[in-house]
N, C-alpha and C positions, 0 to 999 in steps of 0.2 A: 265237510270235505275230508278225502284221507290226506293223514299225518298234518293235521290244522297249522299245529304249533311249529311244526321243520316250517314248513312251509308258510307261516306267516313270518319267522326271522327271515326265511331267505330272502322274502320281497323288500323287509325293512335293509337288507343290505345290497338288492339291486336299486331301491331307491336314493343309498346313500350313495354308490358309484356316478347311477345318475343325474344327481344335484350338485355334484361335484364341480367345482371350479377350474382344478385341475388333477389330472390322474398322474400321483409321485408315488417314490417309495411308500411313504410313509400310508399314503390311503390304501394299497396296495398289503402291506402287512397288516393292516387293521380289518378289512377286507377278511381276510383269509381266517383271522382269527376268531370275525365273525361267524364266518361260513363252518369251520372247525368245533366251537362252542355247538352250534344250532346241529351238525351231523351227530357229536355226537350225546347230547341231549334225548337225541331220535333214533339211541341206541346203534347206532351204525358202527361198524368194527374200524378200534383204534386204530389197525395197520393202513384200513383204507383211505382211511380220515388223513393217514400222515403222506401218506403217498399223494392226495386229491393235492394237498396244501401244497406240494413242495411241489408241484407239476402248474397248478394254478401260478403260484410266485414268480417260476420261474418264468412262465410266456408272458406272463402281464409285463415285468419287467423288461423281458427281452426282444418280444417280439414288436416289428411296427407294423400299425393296422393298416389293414387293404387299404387302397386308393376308394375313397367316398366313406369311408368309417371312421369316425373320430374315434379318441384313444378312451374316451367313456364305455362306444358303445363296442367296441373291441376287447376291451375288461369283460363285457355283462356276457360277451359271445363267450369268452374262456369259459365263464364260472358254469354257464350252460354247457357247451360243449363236455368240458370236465366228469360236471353231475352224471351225464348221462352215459361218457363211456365206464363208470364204475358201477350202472346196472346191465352191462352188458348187451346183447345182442337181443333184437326182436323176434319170436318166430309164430307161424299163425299156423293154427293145424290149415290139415288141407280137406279141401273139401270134395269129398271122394266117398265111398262105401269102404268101409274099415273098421277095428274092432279096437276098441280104446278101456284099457285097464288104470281105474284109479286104487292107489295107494297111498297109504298113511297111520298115523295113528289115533287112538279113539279120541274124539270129540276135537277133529281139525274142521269140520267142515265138510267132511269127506261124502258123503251120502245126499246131502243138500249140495255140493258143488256137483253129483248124478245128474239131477235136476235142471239145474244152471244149465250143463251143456248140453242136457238134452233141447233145451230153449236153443240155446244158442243154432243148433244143427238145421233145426225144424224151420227157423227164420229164412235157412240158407237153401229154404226148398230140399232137404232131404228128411229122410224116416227113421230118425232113431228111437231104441227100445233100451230101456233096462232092466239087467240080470242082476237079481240078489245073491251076490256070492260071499256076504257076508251069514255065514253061518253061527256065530258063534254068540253073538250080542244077541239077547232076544227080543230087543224091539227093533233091529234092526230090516226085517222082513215086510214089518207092520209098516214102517216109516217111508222106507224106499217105496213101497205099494200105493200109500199117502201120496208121496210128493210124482209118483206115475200118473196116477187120475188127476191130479191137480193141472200139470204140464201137459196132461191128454197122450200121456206117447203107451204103447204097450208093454207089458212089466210080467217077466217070469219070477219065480221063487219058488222054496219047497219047503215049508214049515216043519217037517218031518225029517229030514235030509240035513245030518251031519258035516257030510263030503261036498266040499266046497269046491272039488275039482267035478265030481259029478254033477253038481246044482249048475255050474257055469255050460258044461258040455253038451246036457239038456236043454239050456234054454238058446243055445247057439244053435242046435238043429234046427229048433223050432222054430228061431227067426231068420234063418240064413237064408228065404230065399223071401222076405215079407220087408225086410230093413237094410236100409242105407249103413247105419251107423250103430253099432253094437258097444254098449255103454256097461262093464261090471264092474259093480261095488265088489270090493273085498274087503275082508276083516281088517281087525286092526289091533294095537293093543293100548296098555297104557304105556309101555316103554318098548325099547326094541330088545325081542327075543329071538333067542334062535327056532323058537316053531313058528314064530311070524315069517320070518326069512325063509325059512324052509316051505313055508305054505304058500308064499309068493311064487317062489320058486318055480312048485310045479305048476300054480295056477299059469303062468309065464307060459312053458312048454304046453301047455292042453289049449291054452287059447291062443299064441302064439300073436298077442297084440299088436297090432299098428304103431300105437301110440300108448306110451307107461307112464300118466299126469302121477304125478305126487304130490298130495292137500297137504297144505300147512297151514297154520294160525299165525300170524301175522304178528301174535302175542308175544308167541316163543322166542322171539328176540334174535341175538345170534346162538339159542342153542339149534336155530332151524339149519347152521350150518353143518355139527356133524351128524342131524338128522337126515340130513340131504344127500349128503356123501356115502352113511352105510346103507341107503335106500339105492342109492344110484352103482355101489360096490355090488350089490345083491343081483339087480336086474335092467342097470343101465337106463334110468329114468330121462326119459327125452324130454320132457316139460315138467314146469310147479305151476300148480294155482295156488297162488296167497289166499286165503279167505280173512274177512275181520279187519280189513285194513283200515276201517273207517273209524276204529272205534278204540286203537292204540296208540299209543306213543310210541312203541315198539318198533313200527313198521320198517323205521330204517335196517333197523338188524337182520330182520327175515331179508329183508331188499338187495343188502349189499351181504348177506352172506350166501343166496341164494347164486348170486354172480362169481363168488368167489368158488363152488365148487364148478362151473361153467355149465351150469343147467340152467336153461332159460327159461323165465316167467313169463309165460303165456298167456293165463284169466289171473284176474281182481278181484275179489269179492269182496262189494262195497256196501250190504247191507242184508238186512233178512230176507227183501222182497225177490222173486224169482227171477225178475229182471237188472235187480245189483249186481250184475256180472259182467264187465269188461275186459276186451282184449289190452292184453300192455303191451303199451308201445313207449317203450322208455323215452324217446324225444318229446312228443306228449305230455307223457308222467312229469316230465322235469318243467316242461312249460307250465303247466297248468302250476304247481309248487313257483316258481318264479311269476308268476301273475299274467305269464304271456297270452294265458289262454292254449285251446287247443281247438283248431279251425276243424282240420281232419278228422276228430273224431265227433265234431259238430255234423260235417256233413255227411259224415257214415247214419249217425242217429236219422237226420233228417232223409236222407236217402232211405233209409231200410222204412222207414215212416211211409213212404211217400208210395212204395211198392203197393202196386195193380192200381195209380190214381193218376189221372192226367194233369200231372203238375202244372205241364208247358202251357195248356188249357187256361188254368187255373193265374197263372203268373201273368197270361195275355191279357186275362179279362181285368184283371185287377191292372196293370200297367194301360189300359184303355180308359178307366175311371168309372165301370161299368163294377159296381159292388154292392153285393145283398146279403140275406144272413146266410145264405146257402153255401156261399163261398165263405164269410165268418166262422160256420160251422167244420167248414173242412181245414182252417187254418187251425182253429181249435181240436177237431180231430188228429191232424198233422203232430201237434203242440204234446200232445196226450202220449204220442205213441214213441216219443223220443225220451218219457222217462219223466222221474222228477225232476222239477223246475231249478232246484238245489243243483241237481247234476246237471242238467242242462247249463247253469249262470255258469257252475266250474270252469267250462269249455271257452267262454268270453275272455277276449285279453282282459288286462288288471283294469285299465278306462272303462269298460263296460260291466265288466259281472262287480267291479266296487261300485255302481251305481245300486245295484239291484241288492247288495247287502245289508240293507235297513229292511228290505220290502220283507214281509211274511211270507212267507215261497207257499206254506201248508195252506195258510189262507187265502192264496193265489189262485192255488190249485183247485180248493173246493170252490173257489168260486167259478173256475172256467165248468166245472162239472155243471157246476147248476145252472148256467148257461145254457150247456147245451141239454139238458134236461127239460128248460124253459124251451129252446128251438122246436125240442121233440114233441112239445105240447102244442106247436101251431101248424095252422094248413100250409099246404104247398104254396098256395094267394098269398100268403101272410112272410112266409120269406122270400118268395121271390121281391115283392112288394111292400117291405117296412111300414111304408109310409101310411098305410091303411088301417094300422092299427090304431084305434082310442078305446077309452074307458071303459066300454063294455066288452070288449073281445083282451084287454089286459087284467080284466076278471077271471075269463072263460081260462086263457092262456094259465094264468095262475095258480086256481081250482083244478084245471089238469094235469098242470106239475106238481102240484102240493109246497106249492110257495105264496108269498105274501104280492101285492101289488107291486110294490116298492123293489122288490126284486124282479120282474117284468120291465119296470121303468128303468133300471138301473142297467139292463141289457141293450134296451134300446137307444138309450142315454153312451154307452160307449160302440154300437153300432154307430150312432151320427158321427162321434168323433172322430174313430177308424175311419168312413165315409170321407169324411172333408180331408181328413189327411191325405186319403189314396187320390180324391181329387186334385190339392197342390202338388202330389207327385209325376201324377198322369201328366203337369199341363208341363213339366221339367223335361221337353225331347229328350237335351241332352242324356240327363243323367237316366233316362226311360234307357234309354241307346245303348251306356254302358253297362247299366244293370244287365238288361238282357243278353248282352256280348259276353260277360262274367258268368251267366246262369245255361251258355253255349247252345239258346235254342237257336233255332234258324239254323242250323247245320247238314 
């Protein structure tokens, strides 16, 4: 998970609020000074840290909770509340036909986070492309090209071609009437100079961007703040993407300095794989760090998942008690397309994804693969109809997937159990009733 360590003190002190006997000064200062320690361990800038404290003290002390909230769960609301207005405000690009300039400096992420939102655009039903307008780096041409075919989206560049403002111009003719979403890499340096700035500059006026994302590394702590400020002095940077957040300590400092010059962080980058890219949404972010979980961007996962599939279909037949591997397979489908299972538990309030924190998420994972690798190996008879399988067709079955018997049986073996399950659920009207009420089919 990103920032493991902030975010494992901050739960050990919404649990001690919670255990609490009773909410006085005294838990109250200890509290704060927990919460203070753990910010700023996680690099978070001192002035913010002192400002959180004295703002947290003073409502805990002062204020009395709503009518049905006891003064426990009125504390756990501040410390959240708090956390989240010092990452500022949420914003999501929009999804429209537009031409979006990333900037930064070398080896933020910059080039690889191309990639990211070219995913990101393509999910949302439109056509993005990417422009190498990094001239200067020379693998930079080869790289951006790489991660084009990889993502499948269209990719100009000119391996010949000095002029960055010309490579960009070109490749905007070419796609201006073929792409939704116009994506250019621009150079970068090791520190900020003035022909970086200047080269910005004009790239700014010749492409005249929609949106100016600025990469940063999650490492750089709070120097990401006055990197943020002479990038946003130069060309008025409308969003950051953090990349690396998973893999620092750091992360508070890029976080809370990133808010501090009032430039909103918009993507995450929460690992190497092309789909470790999420939107932030700081009530979220702060959930998910306090153990609450995040519902919302559970169901975004599972929604964008679920795209061009008859969910309602699918929800019916199983709340009927009507379940075969065909339907197992699509829930495992479904399971697959929302990410790793690590990211997925994240999104579980603190009672459910701390169940799942012993389980091997990797060895979870490969097993639901070979699952369905096993499904792909039988007849249409054979999932519709389980029950028809024996000994010699969980050979055949086997031999075709290029697996062992014992992993055939082990399939079928958590099919029955799923089965009876969906069965004791089905025969529960009631709770059949509200599921479905809560899932808003029949509308």
């Amino acid at each position: 998970m990103v920032l493991d360590n902030l975010g494992d003190s901050l739960k050990r002190t919404i649990k001690k609020i919670a255990n609490a006997v009773h909410v006085d000064a005294k838990l109250v200062k200890e509290v704060v000074r927990d919460i203070q320690r753990a910010l700023l361990q996680a690099d978070v800038n001192v002035k913010l840290v002192v400002e959180l404290s004295k703002k947290i003290e003073k409502r805990a002390l002062e204020e009395k909770p709503p009518a049905g909230m006891s003064n426990r769960e009125h504390v756990i609301r501040i410390v959240y509340d708090e956390l989240v207005h010092i990452l500022g405000e949420s914003k999501e690009l929009s999804i429209k036909k537009q031409v979006i300039m990333m900037v930064g400096l070398y080896g933020q992420g910059k080039t690889t986070s191309c990639g990211k939102l070219a995913i990101y655009f393509k999910k949302k039903g439109l056509r993005p492309v990417l422009i190498a307008g990094d001239v200067h780096r020379p693998a930079a041409y080869e790289q951006l090209k790489q991660i084009a075919d990889q993502v499948e989206v269209p990719f100009y560049g000119n391996k010949k071609e000095k002029g960055a403002v010309k490579v960009i111009k070109e490749g905007m003719n070419k796609f201006k009437r073929t792409s939704d979403v116009i994506i250019v890499d621009t150079s970068g340096r090791h520190k900020l100079e003035d022909e970086l700035i200047s080269e910005m500059k004009e790239i700014f006026k010749a492409a005249k961007p929609d949106e100016k994302l600025l990469v940063m590394d999650a490492a750089m702590g709070q120097q990401s703040g006055p990197q943020a400020k002479a990038f946003n002095d130069a060309i008025g940077i409308t969003g950051i993407v953090l990349t690396k957040l998973d893999g620092t300590a750091k992360g508070g400092g890029a976080l809370s300095a990133a808010a501090e010059v009032g430039a909103p962080i918009i993507f995450v980058g929460t690992g190497e794989h092309p789909t470790d890219f999420e939107k932030f949404d700081p009530s979220g972010f702060i959930s998910r760090l306090l153990g609450m979980g995040d519902i919302k961007s559970l169901l975004e996962r599972a929604e964008e998942s679920l795209k061009g599939k008859d969910a309602e279909k699918t929800a019916r037949r199983l709340m009927s008690g009507k379940f075969n591997l065909n339907d197992m397979y699509d829930q495992m489908d479904m399971l697959s397309g929302m990410g790793p299972l690590s990211k997925v538990a994240e999104m579980l309030p603190f009672g459910q994804s701390g169940k799942l924190k012993d389980v091997d998420m990797d060895e979870t994972q490969n097993k639901l693969k070979r699952f369905r690798v096993i499904m792909d190996s039988m007849t249409e008879e054979e999932r519709e109809s389980p029950d028809i399988i024996r000994s010699s067709r969980v050979k055949r079955i086997a031999r075709g997937a290029g697996v062992e018997n014992k992993h055939v049986k082990e399939l079928l073996k958590y099919y029955n159990m799923t089965k009876r399950m969906m069965k004791g659920f089905s025969s529960d009207r009631k709770m059949r009733k509200n599921l479905m009420r809560q899932l808003q089919f029949g509308k």
